[in-house]
C-alpha atoms as one frame of an Amber mdcrd trajectory, in Angstrom:
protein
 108.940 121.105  -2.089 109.255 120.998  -5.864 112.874 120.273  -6.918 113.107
 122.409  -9.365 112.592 125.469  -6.519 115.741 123.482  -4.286 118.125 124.000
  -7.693 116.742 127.881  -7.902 117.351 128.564  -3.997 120.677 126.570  -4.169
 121.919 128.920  -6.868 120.617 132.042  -5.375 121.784 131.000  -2.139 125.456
 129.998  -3.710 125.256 133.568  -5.298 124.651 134.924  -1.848 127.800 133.523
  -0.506 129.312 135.121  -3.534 128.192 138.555  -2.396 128.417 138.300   1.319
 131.686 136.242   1.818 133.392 136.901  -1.597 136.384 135.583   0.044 135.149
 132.255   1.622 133.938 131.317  -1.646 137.000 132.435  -4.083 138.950 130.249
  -1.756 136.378 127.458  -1.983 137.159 127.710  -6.125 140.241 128.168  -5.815
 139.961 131.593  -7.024 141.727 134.503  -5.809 140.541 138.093  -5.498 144.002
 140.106  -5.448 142.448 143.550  -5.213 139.401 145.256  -4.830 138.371 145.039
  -8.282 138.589 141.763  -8.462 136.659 141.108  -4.756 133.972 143.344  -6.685
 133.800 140.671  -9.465 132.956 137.722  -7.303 130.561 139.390  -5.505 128.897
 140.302  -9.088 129.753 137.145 -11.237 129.765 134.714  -8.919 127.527 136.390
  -6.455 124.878 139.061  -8.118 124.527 136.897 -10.864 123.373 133.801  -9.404
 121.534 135.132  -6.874 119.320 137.417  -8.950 118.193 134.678 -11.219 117.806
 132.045  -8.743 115.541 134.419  -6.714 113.756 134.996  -9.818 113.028 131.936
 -10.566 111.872 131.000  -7.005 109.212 133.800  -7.573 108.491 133.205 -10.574
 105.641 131.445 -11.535 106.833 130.681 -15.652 108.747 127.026 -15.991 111.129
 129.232 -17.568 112.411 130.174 -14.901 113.140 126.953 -14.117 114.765 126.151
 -17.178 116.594 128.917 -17.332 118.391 127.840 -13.617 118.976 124.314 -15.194
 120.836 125.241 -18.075 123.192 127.803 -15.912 123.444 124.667 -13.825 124.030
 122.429 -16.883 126.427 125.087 -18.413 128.813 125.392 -15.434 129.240 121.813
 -15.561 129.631 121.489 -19.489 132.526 123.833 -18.505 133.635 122.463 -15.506
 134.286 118.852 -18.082 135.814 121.157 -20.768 138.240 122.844 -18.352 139.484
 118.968 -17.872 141.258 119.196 -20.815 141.639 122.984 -21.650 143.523 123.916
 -18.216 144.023 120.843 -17.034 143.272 122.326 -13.334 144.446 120.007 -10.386
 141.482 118.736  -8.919 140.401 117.252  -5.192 136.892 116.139  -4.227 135.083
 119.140  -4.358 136.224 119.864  -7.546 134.319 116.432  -8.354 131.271 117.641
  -5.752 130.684 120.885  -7.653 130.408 118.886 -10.531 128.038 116.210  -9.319
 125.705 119.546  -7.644 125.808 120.954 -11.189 124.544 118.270 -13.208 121.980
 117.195 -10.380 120.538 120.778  -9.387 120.293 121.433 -13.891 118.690 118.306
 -14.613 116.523 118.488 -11.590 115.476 121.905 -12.933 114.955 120.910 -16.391
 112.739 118.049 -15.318 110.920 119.923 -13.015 110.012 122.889 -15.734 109.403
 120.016 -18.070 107.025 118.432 -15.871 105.052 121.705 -14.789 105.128 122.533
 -18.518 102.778 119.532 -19.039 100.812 119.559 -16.566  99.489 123.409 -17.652
C-alpha cells in the first residue's frame, strides 16, 4: 500500500472516532465536551474535518491530496511543539505518541505526493 494512502486513512479514520465516539476521543486529548455544543464541535473539528479530507484524499487521484493530508499532519504537530511553551500543558506518553504519529503520517504524505509527483 502506498504510504501516503496509510497517513490519509489514519486521519480520516482518527476523524471518524471524532464523530462516532466524540467522547472517547476528547478524553484521549484531554479535552472535555461540557455540553452539547461543545460534543457537536468534536464531532465537527476533530471529527468531520479530518475525516472528510482524509477520505478525499484516499479517492483522490491528485498528489494534492496527499499533500494537503501531510501538511494538516505537519501543522498539528508544529502546534503540538508550540503549545510546549505557550500553555505549557502537562504531558504523558501519548502526548509524545501523537506527536511522533504527526510528524511520521505528514512527512510520509509529503514524500509520497512528492514521489508520485515525479513519477507523472
Amino acid at each position: 500500500m502506498n504510504m501516503g494512502r496509510v497517513s490519509s486513512a489514519a486521519l480520516m479514520l482518527s476523524g471518524a472516532a471524532g464523530v462516532v465516539v466524540p467522547e472517547r476521543v476528547g478524553v484521549a486529548l484531554g479535552v472535555s465536551a461540557v455540553s452539547a455544543r461543545g460534543m457537536a464541535e468534536i464531532r465537527a473539528g476533530l471529527g468531520g474535518t479530518y475525516a472528510a479530507l482524509g477520505g478525499w484524499a484516499l479517492v483522490c487521484a491528485e498528489p494534492a491530496a496527499e499533500t494537503a493530508v501531510g501538511f494538516t499532519w505537519l501543522g498539528a504537530a508544529a502546534v503540538r511543539v508550540a503549545s510546549l511553551v505557550l500553555d505549557r500543558p502537562r504531558t504523558d506518553w501519548t502526548y509524545w505518541a501523537y506527536l511522533g504519529a504527526e510528524v511520521g503520517f505528514g512527512v510520509t504524505a509529503l514524500a509520497s505526493a512528492r514521489a508520485r509527483k515525479h513519477a507523472a
